[in-house]
N, C-alpha and C positions, 0 to 999 in steps of 0.2 A: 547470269551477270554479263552485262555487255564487256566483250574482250576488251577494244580501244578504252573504253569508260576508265576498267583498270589498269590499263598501260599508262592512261597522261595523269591518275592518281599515283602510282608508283614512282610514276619520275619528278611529282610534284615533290612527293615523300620526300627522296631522294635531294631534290634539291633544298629542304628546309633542313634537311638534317648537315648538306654541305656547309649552310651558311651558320647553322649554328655553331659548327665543328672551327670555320674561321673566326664567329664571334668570342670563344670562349679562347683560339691561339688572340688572337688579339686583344683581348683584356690580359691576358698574362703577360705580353709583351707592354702593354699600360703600366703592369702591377710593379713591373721588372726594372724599367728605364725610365718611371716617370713622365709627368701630365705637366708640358709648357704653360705658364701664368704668369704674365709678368708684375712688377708690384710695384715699378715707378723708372724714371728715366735719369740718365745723367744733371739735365739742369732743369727739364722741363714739367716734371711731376714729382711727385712724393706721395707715400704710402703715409695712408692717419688712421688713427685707433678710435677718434668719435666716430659718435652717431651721426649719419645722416652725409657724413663722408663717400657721398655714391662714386666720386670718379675717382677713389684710391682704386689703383691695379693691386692684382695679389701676387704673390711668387710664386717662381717657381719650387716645385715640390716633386724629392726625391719620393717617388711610388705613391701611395693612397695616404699615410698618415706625414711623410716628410723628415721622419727622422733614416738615420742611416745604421747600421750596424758595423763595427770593425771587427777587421779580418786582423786573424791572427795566429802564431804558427805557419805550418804548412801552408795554410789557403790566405794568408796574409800575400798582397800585391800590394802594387806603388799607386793605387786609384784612391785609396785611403789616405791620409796626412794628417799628422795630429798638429792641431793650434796650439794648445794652451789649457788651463782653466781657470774657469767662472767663480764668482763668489758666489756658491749658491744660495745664499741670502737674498742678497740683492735681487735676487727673479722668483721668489718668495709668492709674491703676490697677482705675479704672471701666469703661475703653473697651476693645472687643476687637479692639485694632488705632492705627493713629495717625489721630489726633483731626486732622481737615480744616482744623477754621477755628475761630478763636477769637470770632468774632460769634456773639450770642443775636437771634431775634427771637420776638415772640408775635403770633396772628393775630384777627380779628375773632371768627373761629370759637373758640378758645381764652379769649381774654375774656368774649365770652356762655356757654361754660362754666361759668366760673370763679364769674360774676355768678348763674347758676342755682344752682350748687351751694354758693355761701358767701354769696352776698346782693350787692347793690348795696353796700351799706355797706361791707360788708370790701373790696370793691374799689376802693373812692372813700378810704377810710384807708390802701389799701396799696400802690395801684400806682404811686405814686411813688418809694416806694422800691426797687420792683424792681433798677433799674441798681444798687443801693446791694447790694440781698441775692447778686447773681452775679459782681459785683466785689469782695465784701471777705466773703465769707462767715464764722459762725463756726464752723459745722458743713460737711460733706459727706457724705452716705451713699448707697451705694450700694443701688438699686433692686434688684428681683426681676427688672422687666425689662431686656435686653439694654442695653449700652450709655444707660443712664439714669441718673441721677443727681438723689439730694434736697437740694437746697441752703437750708441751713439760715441762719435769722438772727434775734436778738430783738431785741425794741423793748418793754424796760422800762415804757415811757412809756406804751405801750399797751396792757399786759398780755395782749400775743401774741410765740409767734416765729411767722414766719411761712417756709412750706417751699414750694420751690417747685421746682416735677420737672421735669426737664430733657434731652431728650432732644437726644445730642451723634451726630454724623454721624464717620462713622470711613471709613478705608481701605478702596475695594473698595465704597462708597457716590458716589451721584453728585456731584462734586464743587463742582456749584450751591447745595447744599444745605445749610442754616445749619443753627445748633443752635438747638433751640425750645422753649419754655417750653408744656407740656402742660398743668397745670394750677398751682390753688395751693393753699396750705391754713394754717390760722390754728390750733394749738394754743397754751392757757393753760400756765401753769407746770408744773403736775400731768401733763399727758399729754404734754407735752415731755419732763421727767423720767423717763417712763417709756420713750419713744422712746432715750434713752440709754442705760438699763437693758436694753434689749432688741435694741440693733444698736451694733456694734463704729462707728464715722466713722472714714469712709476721709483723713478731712483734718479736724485741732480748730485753731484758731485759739490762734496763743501769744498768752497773757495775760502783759503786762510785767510787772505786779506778784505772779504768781505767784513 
């Protein structure tokens, strides 16, 4: 066997077993802190649930399925935050399977999202009402992606509604796992309106005085 032959075969070796050894740290590091997607903009786009809807963005999503687990006890940190919870009714017809838990939470990672892609400002005006938009919604629409859902609510006052995606943990998922607020998003009257126009809500909030 020619010597050189297997010196530049051995270092080739060598070099595929390198990259495969970063490919496989680097999908862990994917698996661990999540794959950037964004799923619409402050005024200038919005996320829809038809068909044929090509230029909806998607969200971002915490790791490969998007839902989150909470810590708790000892390994319980301040990255976790609980919101509230869901009528799991109402996302019924969203979920592909029975909905695990009626707790929402959102994580440090999902908030500095949220703060990049809409500003400090819309976060410091809206994330109080969070508990308020996942408890008493007045829209619900169903996402593109699996098991998600856009939880809709306006604030007059503010001249926003404000949507917030919601990925819910279903049957045949681990059952540690809450339901987490992915991102959020702040549309004015006009691109709301047209949000409607454009996707059936799988749940409208009865108006009394209709």
């Amino acid at each position: 066997m020619n010597k050189d032959w297997f010196i530049d075969y051995a270092e080739h070796a060598v070099r595929v077993i390198d990259i495969e050894t970063r490919w496989y740290e680097l999908r862990g590091w994917i698996t661990k802190n999540g794959r950037h997607i964004l799923i619409g903009d402050d005024e200038g786009g919005s996320s829809t649930s038809g068909a044929g809807r090509k230029a909806a963005k998607k969200v971002d999503k915490a790791g490969e399925s998007g839902i989150i687990e909470e810590k708790t006890g000892e390994t319980a940190g301040t990255d976790v935050h609980k919101v509230g919870k869901i009528d799991v009714e109402k996302f019924e017809t969203i979920a592909n399977g029975r909905i695990l838990t009626d707790e929402v939470i959102i994580t440090d990672n999902r908030i500095e999202h949220i703060i990049e892609r809409r500003g400090q400002k819309f976060y410091d005006d809206f994330k109080g009402y969070f508990p308020e938009i996942i408890e008493a919604p007045d829209y619900i629409f169903k996402d593109d992606m699996d098991n998600t859902a856009i939880v809709s609510k306006s604030y007059s006052h503010k001249g926003k509604t404000v949507n917030l995606v919601l990925r819910l943990v279903v049957e045949g998922e681990n059952p540690s796992y809450k339901n987490s607020i992915l991102t959020a998003i702040g549309e004015n009257e006009k691109r709301f309106a047209q949000r409607l126009r454009n996707n059936v809500p799988v749940y409208k909030k009865v108006d009394k005085s209709e």
